[in-house]
N, C-alpha and C positions, 0 to 999 in steps of 0.2 A: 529687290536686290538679292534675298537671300530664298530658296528655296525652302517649300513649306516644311521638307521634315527638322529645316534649319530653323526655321520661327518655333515651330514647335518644341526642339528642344532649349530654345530660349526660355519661352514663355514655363516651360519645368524647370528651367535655373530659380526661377523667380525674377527675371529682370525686369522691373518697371521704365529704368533709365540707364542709359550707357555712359561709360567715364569717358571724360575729353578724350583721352587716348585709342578709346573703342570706337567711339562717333569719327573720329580723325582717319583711323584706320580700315574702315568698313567703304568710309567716302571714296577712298586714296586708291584702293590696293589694284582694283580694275580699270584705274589708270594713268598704273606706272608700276614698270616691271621693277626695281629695286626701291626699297624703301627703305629708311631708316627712321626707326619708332624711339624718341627720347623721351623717359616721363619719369617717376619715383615709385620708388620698389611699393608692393599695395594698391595699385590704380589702374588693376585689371589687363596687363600687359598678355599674360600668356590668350585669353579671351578674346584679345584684338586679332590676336592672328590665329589661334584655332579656329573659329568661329568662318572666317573666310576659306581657311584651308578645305575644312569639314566642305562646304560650301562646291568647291572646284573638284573633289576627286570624285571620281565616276566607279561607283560602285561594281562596274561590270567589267572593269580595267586592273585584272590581277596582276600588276605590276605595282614599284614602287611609287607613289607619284608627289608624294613630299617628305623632307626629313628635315626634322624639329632636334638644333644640337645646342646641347645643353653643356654647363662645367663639369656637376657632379653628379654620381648618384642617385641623390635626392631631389634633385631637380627633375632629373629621367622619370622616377617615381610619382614623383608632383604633377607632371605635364599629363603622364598617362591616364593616372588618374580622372584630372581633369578632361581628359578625350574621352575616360569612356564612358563619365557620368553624362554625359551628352545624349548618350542610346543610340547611336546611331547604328547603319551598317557598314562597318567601316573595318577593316581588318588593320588592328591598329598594335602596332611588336614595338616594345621598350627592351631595348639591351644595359645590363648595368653586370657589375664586376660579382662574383658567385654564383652564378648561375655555371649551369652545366653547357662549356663553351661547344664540343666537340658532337653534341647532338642538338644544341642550334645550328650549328653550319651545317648538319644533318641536315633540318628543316628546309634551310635556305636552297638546298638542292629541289624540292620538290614545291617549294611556292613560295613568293615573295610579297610580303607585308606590305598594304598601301599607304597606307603610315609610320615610320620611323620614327622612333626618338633613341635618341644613346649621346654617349659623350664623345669627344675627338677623338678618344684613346679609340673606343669602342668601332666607330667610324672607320678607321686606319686601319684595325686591326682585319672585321670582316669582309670590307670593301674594297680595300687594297690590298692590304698581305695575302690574304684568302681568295680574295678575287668572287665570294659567295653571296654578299648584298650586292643588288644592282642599283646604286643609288646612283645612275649616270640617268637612268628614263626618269626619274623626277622634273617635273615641273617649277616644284616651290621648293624653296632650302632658307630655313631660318636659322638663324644665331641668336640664341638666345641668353639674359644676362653677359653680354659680350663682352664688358668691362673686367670682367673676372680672368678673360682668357688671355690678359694682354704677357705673361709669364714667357722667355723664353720656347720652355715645352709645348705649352699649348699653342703660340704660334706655326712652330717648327710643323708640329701634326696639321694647324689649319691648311697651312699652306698645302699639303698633301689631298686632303679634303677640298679645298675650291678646284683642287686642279682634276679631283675625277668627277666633279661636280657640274654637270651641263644645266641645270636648272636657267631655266629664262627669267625666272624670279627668284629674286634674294633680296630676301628681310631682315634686317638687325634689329634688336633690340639691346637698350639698354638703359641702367638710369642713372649713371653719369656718361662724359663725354672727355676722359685724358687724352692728354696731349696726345698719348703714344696711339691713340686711334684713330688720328686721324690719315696716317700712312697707308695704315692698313684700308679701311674705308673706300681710299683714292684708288690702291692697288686690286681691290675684288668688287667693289661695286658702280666704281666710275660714277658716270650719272646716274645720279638719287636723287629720290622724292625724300625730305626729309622736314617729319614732326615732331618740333619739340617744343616738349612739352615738361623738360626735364625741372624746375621749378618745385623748387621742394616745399614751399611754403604753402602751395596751395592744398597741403593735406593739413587734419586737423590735428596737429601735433606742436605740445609744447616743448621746448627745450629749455631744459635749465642746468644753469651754473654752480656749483657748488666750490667754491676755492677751501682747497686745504693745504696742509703740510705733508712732505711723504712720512714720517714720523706720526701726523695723527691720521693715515690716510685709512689703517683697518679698522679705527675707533668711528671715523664718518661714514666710512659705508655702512658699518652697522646701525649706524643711527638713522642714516637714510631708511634704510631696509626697515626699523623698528617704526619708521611712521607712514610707512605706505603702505595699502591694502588690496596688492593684486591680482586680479583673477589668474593670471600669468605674468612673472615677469624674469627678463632677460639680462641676465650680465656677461658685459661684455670685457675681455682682457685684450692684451696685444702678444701676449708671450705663453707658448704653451705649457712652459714650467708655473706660470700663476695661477693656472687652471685650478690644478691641486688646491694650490692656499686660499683660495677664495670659494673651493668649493668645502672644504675644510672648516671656513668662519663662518658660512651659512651653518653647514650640519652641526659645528660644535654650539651656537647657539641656539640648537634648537628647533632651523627652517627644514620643510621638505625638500630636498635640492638634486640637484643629479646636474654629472657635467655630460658634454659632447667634448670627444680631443680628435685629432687625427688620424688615433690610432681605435678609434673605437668603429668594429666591424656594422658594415649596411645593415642586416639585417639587426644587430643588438642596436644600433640608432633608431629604426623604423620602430624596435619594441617601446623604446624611451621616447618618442615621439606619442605614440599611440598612450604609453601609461600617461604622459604631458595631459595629451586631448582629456579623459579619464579622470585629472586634475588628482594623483596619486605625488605630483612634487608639482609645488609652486614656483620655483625658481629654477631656470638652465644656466651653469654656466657654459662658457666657450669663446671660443678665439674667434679672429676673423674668419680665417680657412677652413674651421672645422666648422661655421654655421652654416655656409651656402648648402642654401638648399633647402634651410630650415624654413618650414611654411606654416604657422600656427595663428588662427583666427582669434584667440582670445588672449595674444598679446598688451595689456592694457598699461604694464611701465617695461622701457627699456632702461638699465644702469652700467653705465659707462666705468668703471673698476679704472681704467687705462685707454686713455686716447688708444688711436687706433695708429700705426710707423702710416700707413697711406691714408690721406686723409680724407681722399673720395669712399674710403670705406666704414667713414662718420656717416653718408649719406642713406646705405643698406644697413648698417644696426639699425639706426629711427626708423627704417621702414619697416622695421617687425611689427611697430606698432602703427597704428590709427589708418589701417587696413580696413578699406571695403567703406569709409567715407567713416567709419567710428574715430574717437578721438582717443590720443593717446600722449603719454608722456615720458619723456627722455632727462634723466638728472646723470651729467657729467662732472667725475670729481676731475680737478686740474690745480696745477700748485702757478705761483708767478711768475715761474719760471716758463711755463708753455702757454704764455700770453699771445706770443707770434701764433702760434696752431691754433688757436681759435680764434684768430683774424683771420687766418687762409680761410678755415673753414668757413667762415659768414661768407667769404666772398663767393662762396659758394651758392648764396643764398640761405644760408639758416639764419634765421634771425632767434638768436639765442637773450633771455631772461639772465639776472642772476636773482640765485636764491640763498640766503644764511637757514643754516640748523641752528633751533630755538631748543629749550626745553619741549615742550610739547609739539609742535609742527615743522613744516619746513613753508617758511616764509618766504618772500617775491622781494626784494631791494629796490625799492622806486625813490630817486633820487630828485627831491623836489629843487625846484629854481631857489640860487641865495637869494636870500633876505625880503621871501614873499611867504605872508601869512597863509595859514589853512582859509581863511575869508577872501583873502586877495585871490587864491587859486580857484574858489568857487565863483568869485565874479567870474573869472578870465573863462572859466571853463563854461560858463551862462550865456557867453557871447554866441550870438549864430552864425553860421558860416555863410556868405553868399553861394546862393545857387548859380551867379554867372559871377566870374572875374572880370568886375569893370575896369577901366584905368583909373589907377591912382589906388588900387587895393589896398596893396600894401601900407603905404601911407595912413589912410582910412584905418583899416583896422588897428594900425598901431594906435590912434589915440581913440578907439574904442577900451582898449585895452587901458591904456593912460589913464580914461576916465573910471573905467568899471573899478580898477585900483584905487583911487582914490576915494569912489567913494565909498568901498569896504574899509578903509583906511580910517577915514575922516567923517563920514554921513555925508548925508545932503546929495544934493543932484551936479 
């Protein structure tokens, strides 16, 4: 399927085994010109479709022949990266906001990149307004983290983008699926081939509950923070003005910490990312909107400060962590009053734990059956499950059960 200097550069990734999403997408893509890839943030999404792209453009074809669009920045950044650690020969141009615009469209006059990545903004700007990317000869056109782009703005610019976009193939990805997408979807990719695989559980990632009060809500997070031991970890706010204060309770106690906001420039991000890697601060704070993008492999707790106003974006914090099949943990503080928000969100598929702050640790709340002893629970749990469901199972097992209590209860057989 994949050309050798394509195995080859696998085989230099180190990959022994590909994630559902890769094996799915590698199967898929030669046949069926749109696709839609649904899976959880960490489970090798952008690799599904580099990998195939890399794959299709023909080295001797100096023209554009696929472009890879991303929300922010750092995503731009992320993807590039990942294309060129590949080694291929592949003339591969990332567009992102500071750079020197007016000797890029310089360039653009005298040769055109066979791989593209940039954002909508970016897209619009050199391909339409300028008329200097030729992103009409491409082939392949991917959307990538799509979910993010469902705003207004970013619509208003897609819709500008599919329309000077001839590509015969178009791939979406993302890792959830809102409502408001599926319009979109209907209107630019018609019939799709469509993998999902979006299932959050199947990463190894715990979630846990923590119920507080807003009154003791900076005394819990510091207690959380005081009994866990991160290689990295991530807190996450909903409001850019908490940024401050919670990046404030880390450094006044003590933690190495640095925030991302909105307003913090690409390149000063990229340096704080870089000191992250370097492990110069333990903890990030930041918002929803100021994380995209953020890609860091030694994520090992995410801490939730504040539910997130959208609740599909409970699904990309956890995904920071338990990346690349490693496992990972998520403690959300929440008061009883946002009991409905973390019932939406299960029905998302998170299957959320609760956990109480102890003196020493942070403990799991397992809630035993009334008025069954620790003995009665170790019969019940002694019983073996059948390997086929016969008829009358049910039945059956309950007075296994019936008896195994009894005789923890009472002795005898």
């Amino acid at each position: 399927m994949f050309k050798q200097e394509i195995k080859n550069a696998i085989e230099k990734l180190g990959y022994h085994t590909f994630t559902p999403i890769q094996k799915s997408m590698f199967d898929a893509y030669l046949k069926h010109e749109h696709i839609i890839g649904l899976a959880p943030t960490g489970t090798g999404k952008t690799h599904a479709y580099l990998l195939p792209i890399m794959n299709e453009i023909d080295p001797n074809l100096k023209a554009v022949q696929a472009v890879v669009c991303v929300p922010t920045n750092d995503l731009v950044i992320q993807v590039e990266k990942m294309a060129k650690t590949l080694g291929l020969e592949v003339d591969i141009k990332a567009y992102v906001s500071g750079k020197d615009r007016l000797r890029e469209l310089d360039q653009l006059t005298k040769r055109q990149p066979q791989l593209v990545i940039a954002t909508p903004g970016k897209l619009e700007d050199y391909a339409i307004k300028e008329n200097k990317l030729k992103i009409h000869t491409a082939n392949y056109f991917v959307l990538d983290e799509a979910d993010m782009m469902l705003d207004l703005d970013f619509i208003t610019t897609l819709d500008k983008v599919f329309y000077s976009v001839k590509a015969s193939h178009l791939w979406m990805f993302s890792a959830t699926l809102p409502d408001g997408l599926d319009k979109f979807i209907t209107r630019y990719f018609g019939q799709s081939y469509r993998i999902d695989l979006k299932d959050p559980s199947v990463l190894n990632i715990t979630h846990g509950l923590i119920m507080t009060k807003m009154e003791n809500k900076d005394k819990d997070f510091l207690d959380i923070i005081s009994k866990i031991n991160p290689y990295i970890g991530m807190v996450f706010v909903s409001k850019r003005e908490t940024i401050d204060h919670v990046y404030n309770l880390l450094t006044e106690s003590g933690y190495s910490a640095v925030k991302i906001s909105g307003e913090t420039k690409v390149k000063e991000r990229k340096q704080i990312l870089d000191q992250v890697r370097n492990l110069k601060y333990r903890f990030i704070v930041s918002s929803d909107i100021a994380s995209r993008g953020i890609d860091l492999e030694g994520v090992t707790h995410v801490i939730n400060y504040e539910l997130p106003y959208q609740l599909e974006f409970y699904i990309h914090r956890s995904g920071r962590t338990g990346r690349a099949n490693r496992s990972g943990i998520v403690y959300t503080l929440y008061t009883n009053e946002q009991a409905r928000k973390i019932e939406s969100i299960e029905k998302k598929g998170i299957r959320f734990k609760k956990f109480q702050l102890t003196k020493d640790d942070i403990v799991e709340i397992i809630k035993k059956p009334k008025g069954l002893s620790e003995e009665e629970l170790d019969a019940i749990k002694k019983i073996k499950k059948p390997t086929k469901v016969a008829p009358n199972y049910k039945k059956k097992n309950a007075e296994k059960i019936k008896k195994a209590k009894r005789i923890a209860r009472y002795g005898g057989k």
